[in-house]
C-alpha positions in Angstrom: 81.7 53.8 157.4 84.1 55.6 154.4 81.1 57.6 153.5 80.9 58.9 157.2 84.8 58.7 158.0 85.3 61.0 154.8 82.7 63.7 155.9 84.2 63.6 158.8 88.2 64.3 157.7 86.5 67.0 155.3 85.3 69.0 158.4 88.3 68.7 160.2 90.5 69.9 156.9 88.3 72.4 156.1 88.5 74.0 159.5 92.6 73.8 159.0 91.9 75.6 155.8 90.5 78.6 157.3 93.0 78.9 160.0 95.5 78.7 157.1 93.7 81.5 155.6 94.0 83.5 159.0 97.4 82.4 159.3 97.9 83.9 155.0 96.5 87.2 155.8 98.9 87.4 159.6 102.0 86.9 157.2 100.8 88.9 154.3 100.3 92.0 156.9 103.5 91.4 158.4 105.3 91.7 155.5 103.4 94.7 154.6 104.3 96.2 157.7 108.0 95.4 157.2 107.9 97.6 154.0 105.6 100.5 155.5 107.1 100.8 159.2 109.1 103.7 159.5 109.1 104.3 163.5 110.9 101.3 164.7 114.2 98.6 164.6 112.5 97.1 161.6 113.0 100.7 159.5 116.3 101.0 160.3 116.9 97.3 158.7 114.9 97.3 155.7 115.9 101.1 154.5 119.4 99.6 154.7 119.4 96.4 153.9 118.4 94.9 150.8 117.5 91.8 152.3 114.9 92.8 154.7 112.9 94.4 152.0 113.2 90.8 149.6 112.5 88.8 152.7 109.0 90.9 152.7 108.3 90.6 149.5 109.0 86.6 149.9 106.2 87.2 153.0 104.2 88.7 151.3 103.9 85.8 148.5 104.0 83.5 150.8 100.8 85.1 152.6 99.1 85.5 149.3 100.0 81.8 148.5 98.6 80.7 151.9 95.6 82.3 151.4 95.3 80.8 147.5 95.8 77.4 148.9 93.6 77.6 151.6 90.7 78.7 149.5 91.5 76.2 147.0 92.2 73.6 149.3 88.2 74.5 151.2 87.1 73.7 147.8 88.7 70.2 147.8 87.8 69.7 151.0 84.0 70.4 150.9 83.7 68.4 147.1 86.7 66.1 147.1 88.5 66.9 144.6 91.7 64.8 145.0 93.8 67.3 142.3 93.2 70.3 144.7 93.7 68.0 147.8 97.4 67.2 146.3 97.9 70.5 144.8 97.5 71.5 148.7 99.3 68.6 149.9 102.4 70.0 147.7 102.3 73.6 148.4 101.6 73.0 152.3 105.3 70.8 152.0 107.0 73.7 149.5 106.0 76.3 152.1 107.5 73.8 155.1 110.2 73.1 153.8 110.8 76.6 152.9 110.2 77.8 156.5 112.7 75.5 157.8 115.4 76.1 155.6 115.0 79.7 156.2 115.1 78.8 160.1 118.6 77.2 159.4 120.0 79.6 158.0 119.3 81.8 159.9 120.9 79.8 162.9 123.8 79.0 161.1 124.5 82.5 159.7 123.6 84.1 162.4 126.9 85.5 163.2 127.5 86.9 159.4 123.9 88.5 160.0 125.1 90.1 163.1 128.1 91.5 161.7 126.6 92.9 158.7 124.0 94.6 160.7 126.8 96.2 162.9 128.4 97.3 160.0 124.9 99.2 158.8 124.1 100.8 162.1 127.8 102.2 162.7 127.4 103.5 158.9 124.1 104.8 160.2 125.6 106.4 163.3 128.9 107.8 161.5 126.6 109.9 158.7 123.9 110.8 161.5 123.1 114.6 160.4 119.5 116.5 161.8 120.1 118.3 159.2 119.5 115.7 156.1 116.5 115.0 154.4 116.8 111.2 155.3 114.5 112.0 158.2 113.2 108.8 158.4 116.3 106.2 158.6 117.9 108.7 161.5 113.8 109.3 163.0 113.9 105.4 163.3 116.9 105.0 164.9 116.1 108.1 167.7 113.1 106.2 168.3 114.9 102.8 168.7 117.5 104.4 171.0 114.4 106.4 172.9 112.7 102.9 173.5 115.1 100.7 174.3 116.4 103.4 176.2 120.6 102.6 175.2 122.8 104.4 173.1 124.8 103.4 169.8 125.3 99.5 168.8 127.7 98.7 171.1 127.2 101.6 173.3 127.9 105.3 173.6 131.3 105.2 172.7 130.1 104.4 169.1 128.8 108.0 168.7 132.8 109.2 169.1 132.5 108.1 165.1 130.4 111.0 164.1 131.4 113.9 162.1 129.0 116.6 163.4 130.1 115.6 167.4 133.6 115.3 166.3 133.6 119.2 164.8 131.9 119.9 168.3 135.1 118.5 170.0 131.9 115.6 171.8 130.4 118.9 173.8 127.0 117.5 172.2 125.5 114.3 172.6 122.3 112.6 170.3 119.0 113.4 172.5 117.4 110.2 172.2 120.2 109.0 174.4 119.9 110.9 176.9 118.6 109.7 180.3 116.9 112.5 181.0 116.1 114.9 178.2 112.6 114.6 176.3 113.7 115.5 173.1 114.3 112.7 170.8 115.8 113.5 167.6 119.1 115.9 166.8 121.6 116.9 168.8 121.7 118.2 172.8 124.4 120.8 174.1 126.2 119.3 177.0 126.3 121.4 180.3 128.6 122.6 182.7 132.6 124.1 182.4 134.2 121.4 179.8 137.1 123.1 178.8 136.0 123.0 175.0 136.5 119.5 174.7 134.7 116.5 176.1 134.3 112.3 175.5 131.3 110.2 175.8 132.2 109.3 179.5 130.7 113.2 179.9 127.3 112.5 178.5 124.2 112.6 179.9 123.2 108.8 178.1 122.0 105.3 179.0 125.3 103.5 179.3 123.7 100.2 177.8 124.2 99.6 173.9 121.4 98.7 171.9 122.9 95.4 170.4 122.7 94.5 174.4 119.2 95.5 174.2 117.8 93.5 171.3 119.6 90.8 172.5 117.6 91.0 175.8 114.4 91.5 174.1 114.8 88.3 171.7 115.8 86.7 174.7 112.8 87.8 176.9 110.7 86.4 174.2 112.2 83.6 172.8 109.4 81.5 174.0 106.7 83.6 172.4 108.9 83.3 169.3 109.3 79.9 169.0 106.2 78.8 170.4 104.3 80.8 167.4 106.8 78.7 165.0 106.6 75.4 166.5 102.2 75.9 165.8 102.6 77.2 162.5 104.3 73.8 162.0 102.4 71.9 163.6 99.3 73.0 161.7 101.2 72.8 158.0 101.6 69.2 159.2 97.9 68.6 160.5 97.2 70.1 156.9 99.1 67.6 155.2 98.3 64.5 157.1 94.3 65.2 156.7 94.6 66.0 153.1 96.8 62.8 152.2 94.0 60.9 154.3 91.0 62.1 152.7 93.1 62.0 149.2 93.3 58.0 150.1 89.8 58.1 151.4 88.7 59.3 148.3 90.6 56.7 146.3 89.0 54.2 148.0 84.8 55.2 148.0 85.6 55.4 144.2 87.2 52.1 143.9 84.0 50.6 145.8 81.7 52.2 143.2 83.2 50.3 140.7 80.2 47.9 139.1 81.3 44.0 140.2 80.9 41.6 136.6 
């Protein structure tokens, strides 16, 4: 029956609801983290780049917004109320919407986002001093270099840019490069008869750049990546397809109650 059908479609959305309201609080904490992670890749980007830190403010309202709707959109559910069903209905296609055309432009600027981040981490690497009080921009980037275990963007070479090594004719080399050493921050004094001078080609270091690095990691998990974006869709669109039906559902039991003349 409708009556039945209804209750029915109401479980089913209300269930959606509350893993929308898991899914609201994942993206809220992720943009939280974003803005208070200062040990990793992610605090190297958003101390430097302005977009990073409004793309986690944008997480974080879309987390909040999430949540909102999902509790709203319980309370719809459970008394079916057809003005919070649509309100749901709307926001669910907003966010959607907004999620893909953030996915294309990413793909189709990714180059541009490639070459601006180049651009910061040289800037990064040119001005490196252990000496600054910007501990944690250069503590990020040791611990990046430490874990991925490469050296500069492109590589070593990229290190021949800095003012401090350059005054020490390249007879130093950053630690959290080094292949060996377990100090990760400042600057390590390379051994052995060098005549004063040296190049990178000397250095203790991991040969392989961390641009190569990321790349491999994204690459390694590209399936985790887009298999968490392809279920986030897929629920937004369960969520819209049960609340249009029980918004129709609705429509009808009421027309049915109508007194016959």
């Amino acid at each position: 029956t409708a009556s039945s059908y209804s209750w029915l479609v109401s479980v089913d959305i209300f269930i959606l609801f509350l893993l929308f309201q898991i899914l609201g609080a994942v993206i809220l904490g992720f943009g939280i983290w974003i803005l208070a992670d200062k040990t990793s890749f992610i605090a190297v980007l958003q101390t430097s780049s302005p977009s990073l830190k409004t793309g986690a403010y944008i997480l974080i309202g879309v987390g909040t917004l999430t949540m909102l709707m999902g509790f709203l959109g319980c309370l719809g559910a459970v008394n079916e109320i057809r003005c919070l069903l649509g309100l749901y209905f709307t926001c669910l296609m907003v966010i959607l919407i907004t999620q893909v055309a953030a996915g294309l432009v990413i793909y189709f600027q990714k180059e541009v986002l490639k070459e601006e981040l180049s651009k910061i981490i040289e800037r990064l690497i040119a001005d490196y001093d252990p000496l600054k009080d910007d501990k944690n921009l250069q503590g990020a980037w040791d611990y990046v270099q430490k874990q991925i275990t490469c050296c500069g963007w492109s590589g070593a070479k990229d290190w021949e840019s800095n003012a401090i090594l350059i005054n020490k004719s390249m007879t130093a080399y950053p630690c959290s490069c080094s292949n060996s050493s377990e100090e990760i921050t400042g600057f390590c004094k390379l051994d052995g008869p060098l005549n004063g001078t040296a190049t990178y080609a000397d250095w203790p270091v991991h040969e392989q750049g961390c641009m190569d690095g990321v790349q491999k990691w994204l690459k390694d998990n590209l399936g985790i990546i887009l298999g968490v974006c392809t279920g986030v869709a897929v629920i937004e669109l369960l969520g819209m397809i049960l609340s249009i039906s029980l918004c129709k559902n609705i429509h009808s039991e009421d027309y049915t109650k109508v007194p016959k003349s």
